[in-house]
VOGU-3710 file (C-alpha; in Angstrom, 3 decimals, decimal comma):
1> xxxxxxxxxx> 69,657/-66,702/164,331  66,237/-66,613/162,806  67,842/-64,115/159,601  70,405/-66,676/159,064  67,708/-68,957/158,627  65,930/-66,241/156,179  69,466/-65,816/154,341  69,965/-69,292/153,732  66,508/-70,143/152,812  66,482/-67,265/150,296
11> xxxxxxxxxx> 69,332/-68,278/148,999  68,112/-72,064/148,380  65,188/-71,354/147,047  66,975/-69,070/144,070  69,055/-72,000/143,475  66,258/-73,789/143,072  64,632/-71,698/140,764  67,603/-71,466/138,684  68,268/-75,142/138,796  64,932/-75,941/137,837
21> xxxxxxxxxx> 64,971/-72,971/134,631  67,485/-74,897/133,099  65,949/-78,429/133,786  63,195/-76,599/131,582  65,251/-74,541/129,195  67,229/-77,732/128,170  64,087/-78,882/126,208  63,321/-75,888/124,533  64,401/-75,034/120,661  66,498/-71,697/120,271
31> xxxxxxxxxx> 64,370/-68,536/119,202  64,363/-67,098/115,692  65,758/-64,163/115,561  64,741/-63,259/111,909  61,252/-63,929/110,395  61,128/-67,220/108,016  61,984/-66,454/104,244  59,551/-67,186/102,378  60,153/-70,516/100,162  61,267/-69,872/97,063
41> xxxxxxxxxx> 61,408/-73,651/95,259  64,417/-73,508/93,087  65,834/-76,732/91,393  69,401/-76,621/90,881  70,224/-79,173/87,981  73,700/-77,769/87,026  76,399/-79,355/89,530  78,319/-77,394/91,326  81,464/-77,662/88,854  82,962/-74,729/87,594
51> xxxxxxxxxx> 81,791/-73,139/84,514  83,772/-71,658/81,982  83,478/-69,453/79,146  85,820/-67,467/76,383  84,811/-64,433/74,190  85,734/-66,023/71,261  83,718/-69,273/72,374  80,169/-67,655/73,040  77,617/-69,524/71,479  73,424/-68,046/71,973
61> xxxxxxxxxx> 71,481/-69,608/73,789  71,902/-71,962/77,167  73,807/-75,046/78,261  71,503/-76,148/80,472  67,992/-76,682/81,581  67,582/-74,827/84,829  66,199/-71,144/84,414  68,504/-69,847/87,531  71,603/-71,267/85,776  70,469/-69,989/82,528
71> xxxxxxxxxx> 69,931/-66,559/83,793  73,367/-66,186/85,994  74,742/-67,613/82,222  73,324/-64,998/79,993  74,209/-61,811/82,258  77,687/-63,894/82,363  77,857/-64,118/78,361  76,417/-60,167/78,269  79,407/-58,813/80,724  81,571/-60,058/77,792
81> xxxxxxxxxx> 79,460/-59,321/75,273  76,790/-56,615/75,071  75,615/-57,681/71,474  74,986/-60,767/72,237  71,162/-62,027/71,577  68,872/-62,165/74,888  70,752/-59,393/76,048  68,635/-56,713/77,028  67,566/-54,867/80,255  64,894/-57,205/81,469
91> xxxxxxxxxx> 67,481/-59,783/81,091  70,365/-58,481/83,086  71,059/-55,151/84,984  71,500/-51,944/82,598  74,476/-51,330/83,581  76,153/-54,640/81,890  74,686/-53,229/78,763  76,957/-50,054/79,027  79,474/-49,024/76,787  82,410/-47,735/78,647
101> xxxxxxxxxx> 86,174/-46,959/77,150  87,751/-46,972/80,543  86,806/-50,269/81,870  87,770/-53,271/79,425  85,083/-56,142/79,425  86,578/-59,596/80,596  87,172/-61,706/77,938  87,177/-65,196/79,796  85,335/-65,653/82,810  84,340/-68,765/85,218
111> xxxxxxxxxx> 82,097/-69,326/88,265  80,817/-72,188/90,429  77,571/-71,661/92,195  78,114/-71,835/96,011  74,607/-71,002/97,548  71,541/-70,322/96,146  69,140/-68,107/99,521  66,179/-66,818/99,047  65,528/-62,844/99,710  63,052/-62,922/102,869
121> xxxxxxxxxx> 59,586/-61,075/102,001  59,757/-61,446/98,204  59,586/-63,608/95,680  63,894/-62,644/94,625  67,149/-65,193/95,373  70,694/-64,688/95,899  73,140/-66,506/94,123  76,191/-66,731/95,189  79,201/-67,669/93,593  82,869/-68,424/93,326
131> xxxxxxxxxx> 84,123/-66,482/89,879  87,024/-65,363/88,253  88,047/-63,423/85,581  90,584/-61,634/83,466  89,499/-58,142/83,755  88,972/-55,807/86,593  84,686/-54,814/85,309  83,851/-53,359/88,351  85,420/-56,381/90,814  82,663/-58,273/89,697
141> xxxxxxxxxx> 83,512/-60,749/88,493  86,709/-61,419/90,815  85,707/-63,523/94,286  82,608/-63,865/95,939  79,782/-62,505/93,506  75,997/-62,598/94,094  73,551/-62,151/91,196  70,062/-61,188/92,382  67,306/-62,734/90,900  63,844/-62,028/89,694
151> xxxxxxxxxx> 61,085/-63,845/88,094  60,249/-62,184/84,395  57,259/-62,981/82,729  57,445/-66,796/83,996  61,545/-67,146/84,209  64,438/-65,867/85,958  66,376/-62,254/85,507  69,334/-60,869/86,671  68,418/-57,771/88,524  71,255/-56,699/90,131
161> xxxxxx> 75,097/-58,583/90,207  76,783/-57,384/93,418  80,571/-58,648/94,725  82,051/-59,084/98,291  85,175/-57,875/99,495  88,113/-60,570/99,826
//
C-alpha cells in the first residue's frame, strides 16, 4: 500500500514540476540561435518600383542618390556594357568586365530591390532582388539575384552578384 503511495506521489510531484516549467517558460523570449549581425545603417531612398534599363538607353552616371542603389545600378549598366565609364574592378566583380563570344550580354534588363540584410561579422550587405532579363549571362540576371556589397574608399561596390535557383 505504502509504494502505491510512493508511485502516486512521484508521479504528482513530476506533474508538478512540469506544470510549473511551463508557468515559467511562458514568460521567457525564444533563444537566438545565430549571433546578432552587426548593424550595417543603410538608407534605402529608391522605392521599391521596378527599375528598368535598355542598351541603347544607358546614360553615365546615377539616377539616384543612395550609394547601395547606385552601386547595384552601375554593375547593372556594366553587365550590358563593359565600356561603360565607372566600370572597373573595384566597381563591380571582374568577371562582368569579361569579354566572352559564347555568352551574349543582356541588352535590357530590370530589377526591384526586395531585401536589403546585412552579412553577420563584417561590414558587407546582401541585396536581394527581383530581375529580369533578355539574355541567359550566367542566370544572373533571371529571378532571385543577390549583389554583395562592400564599402570602397567611402561608398558602396559590387563584390560579388550571385542568383538563386527558381
Amino acid at each position: 500500500m505504502w509504494k502505491r503511495g510512493l508511485i502516486i506521489g512521484g508521479f504528482t510531484a513530476v506533474c508538478a514540476a512540469a506544470l510549473w516549467a511551463l508557468y515559467a517558460m511562458k514568460g521567457a523570449e525564444a533563444p537566438v540561435l545565430e549571433p546578432a549581425a552587426q548593424k550595417v545603417t543603410v538608407e534605402q531612398s529608391v522605392s521599391d518600383s521596378v527599375h528598368s534599363y535598355n542598351l541603347a538607353e544607358l546614360t553615365d552616371g546615377c539616377s539616384a542618390d543612395d550609394g547601395v542603389f547606385c552601386a547595384i545600378e552601375l554593375a547593372v549598366k556594366c553587365t550590358m556594357n563593359p565600356d561603360m565609364a565607372g566600370c572597373d574592378k573595384g566597381a563591380v566583380p571582374g568577371f562582368v568586365l569579361g569579354k566572352t563570344e559564347e555568352t551574349p550580354r543582356p541588352t535590357e534588363i530590370a530589377f526591384t530591390i526586395t531585401k536589403i540584410k546585412p552579412v553577420p561579422g563584417s561590414s558587407k550587405i546582401s541585396v536581394y532582388t527581383t530581375s529580369d532579363c533578355d539574355a541567359v549571362w550566367f542566370g544572373l540576371c533571371k529571378g532571385t539575384v543577390i549583389y554583395s556589397l562592400k564599402q570602397e574608399g567611402g561608398r558602396w561596390a559590387v563584390d560579388n552578384i550571385f542568383a538563386l535557383e527558381p
